[in-house]
C-alpha positions as CSV (number, residue, x, y, z in Angstrom):
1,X,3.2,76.6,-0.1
2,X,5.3,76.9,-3.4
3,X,4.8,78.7,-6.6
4,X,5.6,77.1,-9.4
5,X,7.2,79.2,-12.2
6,X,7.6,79.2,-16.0
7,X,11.0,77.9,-17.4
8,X,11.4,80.4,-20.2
9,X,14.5,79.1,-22.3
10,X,16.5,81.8,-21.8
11,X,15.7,81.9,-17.5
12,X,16.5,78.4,-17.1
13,X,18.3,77.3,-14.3
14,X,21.5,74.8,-14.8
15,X,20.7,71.4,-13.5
16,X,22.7,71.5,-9.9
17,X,21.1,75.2,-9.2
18,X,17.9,75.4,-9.5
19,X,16.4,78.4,-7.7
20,X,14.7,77.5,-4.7
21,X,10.9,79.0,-4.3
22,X,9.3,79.2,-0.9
23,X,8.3,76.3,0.8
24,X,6.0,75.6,3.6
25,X,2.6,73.5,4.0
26,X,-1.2,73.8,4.4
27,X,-3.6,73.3,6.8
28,X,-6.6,71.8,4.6
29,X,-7.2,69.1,2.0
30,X,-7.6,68.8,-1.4
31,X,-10.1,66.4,-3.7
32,X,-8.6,63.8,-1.3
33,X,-6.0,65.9,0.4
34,X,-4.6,68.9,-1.0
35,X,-6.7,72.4,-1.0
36,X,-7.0,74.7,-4.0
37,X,-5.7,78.4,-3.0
38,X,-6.4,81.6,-4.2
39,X,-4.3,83.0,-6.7
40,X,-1.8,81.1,-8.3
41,X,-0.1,79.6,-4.9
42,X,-1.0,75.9,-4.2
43,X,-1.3,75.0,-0.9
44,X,-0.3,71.4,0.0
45,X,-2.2,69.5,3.2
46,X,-0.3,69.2,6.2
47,X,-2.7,66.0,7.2
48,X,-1.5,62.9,8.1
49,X,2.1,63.4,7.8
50,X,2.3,65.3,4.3
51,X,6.0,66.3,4.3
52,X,6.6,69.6,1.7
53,X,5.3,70.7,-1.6
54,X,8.0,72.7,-4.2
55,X,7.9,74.4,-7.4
56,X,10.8,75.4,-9.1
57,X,12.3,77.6,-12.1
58,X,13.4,74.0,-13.9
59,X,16.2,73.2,-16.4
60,X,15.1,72.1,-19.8
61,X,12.8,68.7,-20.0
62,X,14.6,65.8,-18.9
63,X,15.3,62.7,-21.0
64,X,13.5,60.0,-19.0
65,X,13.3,56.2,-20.3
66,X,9.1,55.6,-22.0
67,X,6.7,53.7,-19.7
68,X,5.3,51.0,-21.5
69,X,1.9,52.4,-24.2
70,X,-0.6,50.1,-21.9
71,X,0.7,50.7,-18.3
72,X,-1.1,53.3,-16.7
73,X,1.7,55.7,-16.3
74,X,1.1,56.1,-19.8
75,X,-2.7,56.4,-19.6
76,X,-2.0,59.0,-17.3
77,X,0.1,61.5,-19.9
78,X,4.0,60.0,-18.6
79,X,6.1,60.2,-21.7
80,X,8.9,60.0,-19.8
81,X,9.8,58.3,-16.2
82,X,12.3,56.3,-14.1
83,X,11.1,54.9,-10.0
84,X,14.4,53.9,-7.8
85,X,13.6,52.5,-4.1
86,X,16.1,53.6,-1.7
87,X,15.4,52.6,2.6
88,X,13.9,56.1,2.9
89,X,11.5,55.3,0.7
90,X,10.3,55.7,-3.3
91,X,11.4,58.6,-5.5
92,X,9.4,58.8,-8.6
93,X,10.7,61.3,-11.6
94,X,8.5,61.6,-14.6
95,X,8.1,63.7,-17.6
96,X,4.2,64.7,-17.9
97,X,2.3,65.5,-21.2
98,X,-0.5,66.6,-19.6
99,X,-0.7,70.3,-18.8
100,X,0.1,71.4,-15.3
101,X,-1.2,75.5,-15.7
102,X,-3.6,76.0,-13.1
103,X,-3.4,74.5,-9.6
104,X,-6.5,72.3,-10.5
105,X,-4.3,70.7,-12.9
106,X,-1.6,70.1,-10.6
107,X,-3.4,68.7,-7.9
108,X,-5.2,66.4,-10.0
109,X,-1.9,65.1,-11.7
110,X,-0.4,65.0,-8.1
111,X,-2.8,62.9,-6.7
112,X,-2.8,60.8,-9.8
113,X,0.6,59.9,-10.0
114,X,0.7,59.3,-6.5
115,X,-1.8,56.7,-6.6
116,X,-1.0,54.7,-9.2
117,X,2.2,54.5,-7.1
118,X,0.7,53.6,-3.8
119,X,-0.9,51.0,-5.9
120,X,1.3,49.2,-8.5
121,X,4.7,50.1,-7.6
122,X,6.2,46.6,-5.5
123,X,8.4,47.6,-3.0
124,X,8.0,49.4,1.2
125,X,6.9,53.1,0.6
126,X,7.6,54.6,3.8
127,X,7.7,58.0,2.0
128,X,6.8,58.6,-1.7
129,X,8.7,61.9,-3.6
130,X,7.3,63.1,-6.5
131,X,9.2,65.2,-9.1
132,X,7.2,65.9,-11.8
133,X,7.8,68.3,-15.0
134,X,5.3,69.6,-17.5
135,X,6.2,70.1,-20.9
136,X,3.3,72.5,-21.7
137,X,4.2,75.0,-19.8
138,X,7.6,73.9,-18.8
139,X,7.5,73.9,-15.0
140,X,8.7,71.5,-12.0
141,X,6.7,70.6,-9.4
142,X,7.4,68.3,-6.3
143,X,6.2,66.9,-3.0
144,X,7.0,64.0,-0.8
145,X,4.0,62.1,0.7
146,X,4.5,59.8,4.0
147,X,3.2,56.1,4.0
148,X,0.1,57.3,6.9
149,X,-0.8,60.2,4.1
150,X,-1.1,57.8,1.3
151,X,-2.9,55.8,3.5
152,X,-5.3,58.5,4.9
153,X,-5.9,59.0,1.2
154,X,-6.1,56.6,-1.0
155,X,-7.0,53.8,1.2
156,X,-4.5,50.7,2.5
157,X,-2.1,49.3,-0.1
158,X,-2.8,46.0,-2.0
159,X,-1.4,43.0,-0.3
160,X,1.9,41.9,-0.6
161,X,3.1,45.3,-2.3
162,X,5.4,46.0,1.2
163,X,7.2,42.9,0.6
164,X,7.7,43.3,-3.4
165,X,5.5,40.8,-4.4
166,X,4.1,42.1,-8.3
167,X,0.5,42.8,-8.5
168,X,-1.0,40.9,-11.2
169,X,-1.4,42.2,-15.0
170,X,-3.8,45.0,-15.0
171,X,-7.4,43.7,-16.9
172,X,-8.9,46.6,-19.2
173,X,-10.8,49.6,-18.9
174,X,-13.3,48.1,-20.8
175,X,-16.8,47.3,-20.0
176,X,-17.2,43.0,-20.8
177,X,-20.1,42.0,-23.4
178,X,-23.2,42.7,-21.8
179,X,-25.1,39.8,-23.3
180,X,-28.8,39.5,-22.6
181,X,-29.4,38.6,-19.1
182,X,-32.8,36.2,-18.3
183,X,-34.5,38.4,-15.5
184,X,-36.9,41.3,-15.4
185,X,-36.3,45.0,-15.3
186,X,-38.1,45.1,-12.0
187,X,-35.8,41.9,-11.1
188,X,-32.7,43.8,-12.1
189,X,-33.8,46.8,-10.4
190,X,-34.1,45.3,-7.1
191,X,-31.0,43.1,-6.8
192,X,-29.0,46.6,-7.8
193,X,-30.9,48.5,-5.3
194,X,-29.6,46.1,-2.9
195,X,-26.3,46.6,-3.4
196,X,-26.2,50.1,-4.0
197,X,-27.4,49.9,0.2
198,X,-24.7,47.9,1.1
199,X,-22.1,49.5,-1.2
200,X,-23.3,53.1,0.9
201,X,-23.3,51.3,4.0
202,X,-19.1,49.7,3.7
203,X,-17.4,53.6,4.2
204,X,-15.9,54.2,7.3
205,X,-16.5,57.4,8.9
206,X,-20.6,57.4,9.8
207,X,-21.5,57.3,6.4
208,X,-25.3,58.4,6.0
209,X,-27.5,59.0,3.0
210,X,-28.1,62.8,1.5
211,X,-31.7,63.2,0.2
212,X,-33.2,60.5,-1.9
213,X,-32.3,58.7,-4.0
214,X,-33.1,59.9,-8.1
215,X,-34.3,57.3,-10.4
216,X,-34.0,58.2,-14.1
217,X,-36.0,55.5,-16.4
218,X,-34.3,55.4,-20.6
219,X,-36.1,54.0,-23.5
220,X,-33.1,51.4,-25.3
221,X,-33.6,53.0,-28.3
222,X,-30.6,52.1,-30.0
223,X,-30.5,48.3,-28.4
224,X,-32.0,45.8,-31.0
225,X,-34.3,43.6,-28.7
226,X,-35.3,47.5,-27.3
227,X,-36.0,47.6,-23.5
228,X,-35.6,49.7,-21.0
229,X,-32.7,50.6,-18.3
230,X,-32.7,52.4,-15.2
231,X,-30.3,54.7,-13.4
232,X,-30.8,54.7,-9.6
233,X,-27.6,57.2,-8.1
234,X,-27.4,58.6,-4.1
235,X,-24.8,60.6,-2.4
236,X,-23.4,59.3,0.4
237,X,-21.6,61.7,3.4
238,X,-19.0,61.0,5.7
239,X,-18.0,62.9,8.6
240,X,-15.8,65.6,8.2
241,X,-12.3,64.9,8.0
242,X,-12.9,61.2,6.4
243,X,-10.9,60.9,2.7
244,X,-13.9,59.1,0.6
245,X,-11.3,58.3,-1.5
246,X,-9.9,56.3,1.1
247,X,-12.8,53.7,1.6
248,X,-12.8,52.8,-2.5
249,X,-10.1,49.9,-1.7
250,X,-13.2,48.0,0.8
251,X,-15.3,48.9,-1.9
252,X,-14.0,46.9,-4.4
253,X,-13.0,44.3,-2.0
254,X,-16.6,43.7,-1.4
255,X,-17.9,44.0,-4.8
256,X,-15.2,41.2,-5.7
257,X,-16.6,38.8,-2.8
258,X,-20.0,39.0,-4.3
259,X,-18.5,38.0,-7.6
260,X,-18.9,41.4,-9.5
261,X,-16.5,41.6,-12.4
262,X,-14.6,45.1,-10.8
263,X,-12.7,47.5,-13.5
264,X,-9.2,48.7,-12.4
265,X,-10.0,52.4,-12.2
266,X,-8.1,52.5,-9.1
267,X,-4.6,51.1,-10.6
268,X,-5.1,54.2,-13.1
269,X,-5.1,56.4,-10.5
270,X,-8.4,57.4,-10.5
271,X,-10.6,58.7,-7.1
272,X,-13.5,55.8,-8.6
273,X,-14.6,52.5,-9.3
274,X,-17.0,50.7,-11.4
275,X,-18.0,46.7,-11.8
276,X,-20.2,45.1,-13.9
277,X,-23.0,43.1,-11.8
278,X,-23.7,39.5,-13.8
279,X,-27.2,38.0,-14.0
280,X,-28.0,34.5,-12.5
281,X,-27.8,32.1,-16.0
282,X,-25.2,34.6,-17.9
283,X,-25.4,38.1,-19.4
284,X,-24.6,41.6,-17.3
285,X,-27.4,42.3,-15.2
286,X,-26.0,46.0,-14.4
287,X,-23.5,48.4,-13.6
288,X,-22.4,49.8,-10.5
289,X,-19.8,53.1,-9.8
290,X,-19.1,55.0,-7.2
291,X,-16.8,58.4,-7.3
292,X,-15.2,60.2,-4.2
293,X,-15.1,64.0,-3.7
294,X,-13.6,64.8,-0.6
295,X,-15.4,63.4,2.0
296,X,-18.4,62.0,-0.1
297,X,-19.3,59.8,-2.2
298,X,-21.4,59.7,-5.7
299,X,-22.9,56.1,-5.6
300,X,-24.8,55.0,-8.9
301,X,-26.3,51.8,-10.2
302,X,-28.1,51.5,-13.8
303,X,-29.8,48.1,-15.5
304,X,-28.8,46.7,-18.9
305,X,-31.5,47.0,-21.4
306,X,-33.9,44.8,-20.0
């Protein structure tokens, strides 16, 4: 457990003293790992090898080198970062626009942060240490993840990573021109429907299906050749101790094998994924996404205008 505390300017602590706070771990898990506390204290899991979460009284903002404007440090608030291997593993500094207040904000930048890491970053990661400052309000926070952690929640690591082999250029977060695809709105419906079932079915962990699934009907009103789309979404449970943020990685591995064009969500750190579904003869026949909350997952599909 640690409690973070503001850096006034005339508290702070000089570089090589930093006050130590309390330190200790948790016993449950967060939006993929770490639990919310009452109060102000954040608890940090203790599954699968998490090592120690900190907050300290910091010294003023460090000066760290800029990540470049399109990487998705950037995208994620860094203004300000430097990563260094060493054989114990990764340590990863950064400077962090966005604010860290509340312990929902925390976590969330945490488990960002740590992500992209896990994902992008080329070299072995037996353990992954986090220092991260805020600038708004001026606090320090750290942890150190193990490799079976990152694994137990964000899913195995892209090949050749271990080895320091680059991953390829990141495509964009943009969704490709939909075009207008030569099938029916029933058509459409039913090939999505389809996968959305063996999307749900690729989680480890038992998944099973929560109620049924809604189906929300829109008018294309603002499309010129009008139509109509279709949202179709399900939740899907896993058993109790599974991350669902963990089984994304198969997720997109299957969605690439059936030739979807898949979105890099996860490279930017985010607990989702989305792929465009193209039509037999050209055009986007649909959309598929599917977003992770602790141990289930939010599984959606919706038709172009049709």
């Amino acid at each position: 457990m640690y409690s973070p505390h503001d850096a006034s300017p005339a508290g702070r602590v000089p570089v090589n003293g930093s006050a130590p706070t309390a330190r200790g771990t948790g016993a449950s898990g967060w939006r993929g790992g770490v639990a919310l506390a009452a109060c102000v204290a954040i608890v940090l899991a203790a599954t699968a090898g998490l090592v120690v979460g900190t907050g300290t009284a910091p010294p003023a903002v460090p000066v760290l080198p800029a990540p470049a404007l399109d990487s998705p440090w950037a995208q994620a608030g860094v203004t300000g970062m430097t990563l260094t291997n060493d054989p114990s593993g990764v340590r990863l500094r950064v400077v962090e626009a966005e604010p860290m207040a509340d312990e929902v904000q925390v976590e969330r930048t945490l488990r960002q942060l740590a992500k992209i890491a896990w994902r992008r970053h080329p070299a072995p990661m037996p353990t992954l240490a986090i220092e991260a400052t805020s600038t708004e309000p001026a606090r320090t926070f750290t942890v150190t993840f193990t490799a079976t952690d990152l694994v137990h929640r964000f899913g195995p690591r892209p090949d050749g990573l271990d080895t320091g082999k680059p991953r390829p250029p990141l495509t964009r977060l943009e969704v490709p021109p939909a075009g207008r695809a030569n099938i029916t709105a029933a058509e459409a419906q039913q090939v999505l429907d389809e996968l959305l079932g063996i999307t749900a079915a690729t989680p480890p962990g038992n998944p099973h299906q929560a109620g049924n699934p809604q189906l929300i009907t829109h008018d294309c009103l603002g499309n010129p050749t009008g139509g109509v789309s279709t949202t179709t979404s399900t939740k899907i449970v896993l058993d109790q101790g599974v991350q669902a943020e963990a089984a994304l990685p198969a997720i997109n591995n299957l969605w690439t094998e059936r030739g979807l064009h898949v979105l890099d969500d996860l490279d930017h750190g985010q607990p989702s994924t989305q792929a465009r579904v193209p039509a037999p003869g050209g055009g986007i026949l649909g959309g598929i996404s599917v977003h992770a909350t602790v141990n289930w997952l939010t599984v959606q599909v919706t038709t172009s205008c049709l």
